[in-house]
VEXDREN-2710 file (C-alpha; in Angstrom, 1 decimal):
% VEXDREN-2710
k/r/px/py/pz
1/UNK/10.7/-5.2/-15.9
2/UNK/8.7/-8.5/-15.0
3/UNK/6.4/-8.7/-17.8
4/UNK/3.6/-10.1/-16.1
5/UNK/3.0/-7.5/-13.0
6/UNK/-0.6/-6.5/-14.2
7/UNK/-3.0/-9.3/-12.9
8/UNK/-6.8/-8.4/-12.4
9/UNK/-8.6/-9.9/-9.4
10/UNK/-11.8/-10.6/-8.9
11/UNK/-13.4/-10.2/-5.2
12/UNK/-16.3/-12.9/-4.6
13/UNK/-19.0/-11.3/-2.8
14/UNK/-18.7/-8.1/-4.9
15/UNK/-21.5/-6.5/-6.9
16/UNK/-19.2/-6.5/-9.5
17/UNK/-15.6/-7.8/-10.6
18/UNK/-12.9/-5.3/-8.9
19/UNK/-9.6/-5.0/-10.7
20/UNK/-6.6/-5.0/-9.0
21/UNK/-3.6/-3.7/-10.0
22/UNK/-0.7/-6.2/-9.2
23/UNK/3.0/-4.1/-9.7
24/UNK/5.8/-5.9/-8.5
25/UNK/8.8/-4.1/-7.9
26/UNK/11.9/-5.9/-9.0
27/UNK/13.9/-7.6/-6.2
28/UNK/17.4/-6.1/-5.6
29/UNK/17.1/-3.7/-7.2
30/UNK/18.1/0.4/-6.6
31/UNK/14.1/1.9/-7.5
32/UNK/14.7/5.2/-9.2
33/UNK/12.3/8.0/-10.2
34/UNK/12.6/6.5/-13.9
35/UNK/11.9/3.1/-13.1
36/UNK/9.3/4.1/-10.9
37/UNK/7.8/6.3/-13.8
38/UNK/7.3/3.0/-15.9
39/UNK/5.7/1.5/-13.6
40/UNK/2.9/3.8/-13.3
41/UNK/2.7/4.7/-16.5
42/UNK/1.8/0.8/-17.0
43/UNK/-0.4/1.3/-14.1
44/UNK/-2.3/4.4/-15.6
45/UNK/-2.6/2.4/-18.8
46/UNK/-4.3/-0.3/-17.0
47/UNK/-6.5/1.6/-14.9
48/UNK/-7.9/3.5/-18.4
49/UNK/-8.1/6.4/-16.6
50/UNK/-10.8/4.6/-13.6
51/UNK/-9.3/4.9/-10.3
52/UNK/-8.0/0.7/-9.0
53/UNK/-7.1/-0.9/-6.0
54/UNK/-3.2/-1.4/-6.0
55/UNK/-1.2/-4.3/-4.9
56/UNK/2.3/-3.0/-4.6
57/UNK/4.5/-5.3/-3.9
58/UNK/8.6/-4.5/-2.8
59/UNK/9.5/-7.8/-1.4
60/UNK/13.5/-7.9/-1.9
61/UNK/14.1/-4.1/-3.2
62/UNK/17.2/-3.1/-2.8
63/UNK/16.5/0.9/-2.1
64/UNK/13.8/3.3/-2.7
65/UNK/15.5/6.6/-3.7
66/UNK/13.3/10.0/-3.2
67/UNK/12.4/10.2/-6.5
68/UNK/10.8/6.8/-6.5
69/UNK/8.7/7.8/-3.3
70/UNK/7.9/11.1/-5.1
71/UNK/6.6/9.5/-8.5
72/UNK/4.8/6.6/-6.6
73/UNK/2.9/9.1/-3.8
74/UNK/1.6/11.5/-6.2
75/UNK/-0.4/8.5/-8.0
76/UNK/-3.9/9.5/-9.4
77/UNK/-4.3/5.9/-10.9
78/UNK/-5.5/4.5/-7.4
79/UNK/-8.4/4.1/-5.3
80/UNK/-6.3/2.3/-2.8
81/UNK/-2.9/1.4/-2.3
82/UNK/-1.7/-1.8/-0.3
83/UNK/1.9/-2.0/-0.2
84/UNK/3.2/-5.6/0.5
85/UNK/6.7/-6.9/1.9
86/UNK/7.6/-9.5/3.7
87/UNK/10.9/-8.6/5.6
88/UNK/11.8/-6.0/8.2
89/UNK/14.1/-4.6/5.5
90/UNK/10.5/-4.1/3.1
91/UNK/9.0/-2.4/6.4
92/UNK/11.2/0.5/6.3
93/UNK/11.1/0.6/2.6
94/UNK/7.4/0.6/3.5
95/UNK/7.8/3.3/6.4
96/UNK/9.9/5.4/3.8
97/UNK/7.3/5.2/0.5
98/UNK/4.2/6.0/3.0
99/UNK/5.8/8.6/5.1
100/UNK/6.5/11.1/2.3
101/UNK/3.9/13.3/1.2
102/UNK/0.1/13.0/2.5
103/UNK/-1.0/10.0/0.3
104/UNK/-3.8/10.6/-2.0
105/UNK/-5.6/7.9/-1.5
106/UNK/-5.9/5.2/1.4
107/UNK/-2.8/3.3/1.4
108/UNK/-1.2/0.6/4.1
109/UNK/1.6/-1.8/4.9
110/UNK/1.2/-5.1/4.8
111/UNK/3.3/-8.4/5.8
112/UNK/1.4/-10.7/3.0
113/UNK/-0.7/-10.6/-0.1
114/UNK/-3.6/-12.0/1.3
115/UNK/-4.6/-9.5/3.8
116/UNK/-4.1/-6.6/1.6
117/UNK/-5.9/-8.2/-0.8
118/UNK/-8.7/-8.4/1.6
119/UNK/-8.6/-4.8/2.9
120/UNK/-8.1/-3.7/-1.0
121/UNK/-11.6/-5.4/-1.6
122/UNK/-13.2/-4.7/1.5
123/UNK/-16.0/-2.1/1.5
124/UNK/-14.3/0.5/3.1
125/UNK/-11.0/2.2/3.8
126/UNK/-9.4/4.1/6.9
127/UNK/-6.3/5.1/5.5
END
């Protein structure tokens, strides 16, 4: 697991700091229910039981399998998911994590960091 995938971010016309949850998926490999259970138990951790913003990024993921798209769309940890890839191979993977179950919280695909970054901190979400 890539040790450093937690990294808080702080939006600069905000009221106050807003955490982000940073979880980077490792590349190439097969994303199973279990690894996708330690990630969000990290993510839970962090959050200390507050609802974040999460930056999910998949970039180079081999495979998603349903029990990975089950564990990561029944999250309670976030206020907002942006999942971020940068092939057409991630947009599928993408496509495939989002179009499970209803999500529980806003939760988008995007092409880069920065612009989910910006629509995590941005005052409002459309889903």
């Amino acid at each position: 697991m890539n040790a450093g995938w937690l990294t808080p971010t702080e939006a600069p016309d905000a009221p106050a700091p807003v955490s982000v949850i940073r979880l980077v998926l490792p590349q190439g490999e097969h994303i199973t229910a279990d690894i996708a259970d330690r990630f969000a138990a990290q993510a839970r951790a962090e959050a200390g039981g507050v609802p974040q913003p999460i930056l999910l990024v998949i970039t180079g993921v081999a495979s998603l399998s349903r029990g990975a798209r089950a564990v990561l769309s029944r999250s309670r940890t976030a206020s907002s998911i942006a999942v971020v890839g940068g092939s057409a191979v991630d947009r599928v993977l993408a496509n495939f994590l989002i179009g499970g179950e209803p999500a529980p919280c806003p939760t988008r695909y995007f092409g880069n960091e920065d612009a989910a970054l910006a629509w995590l901190l941005g005052p409002a979400h459309d889903g």
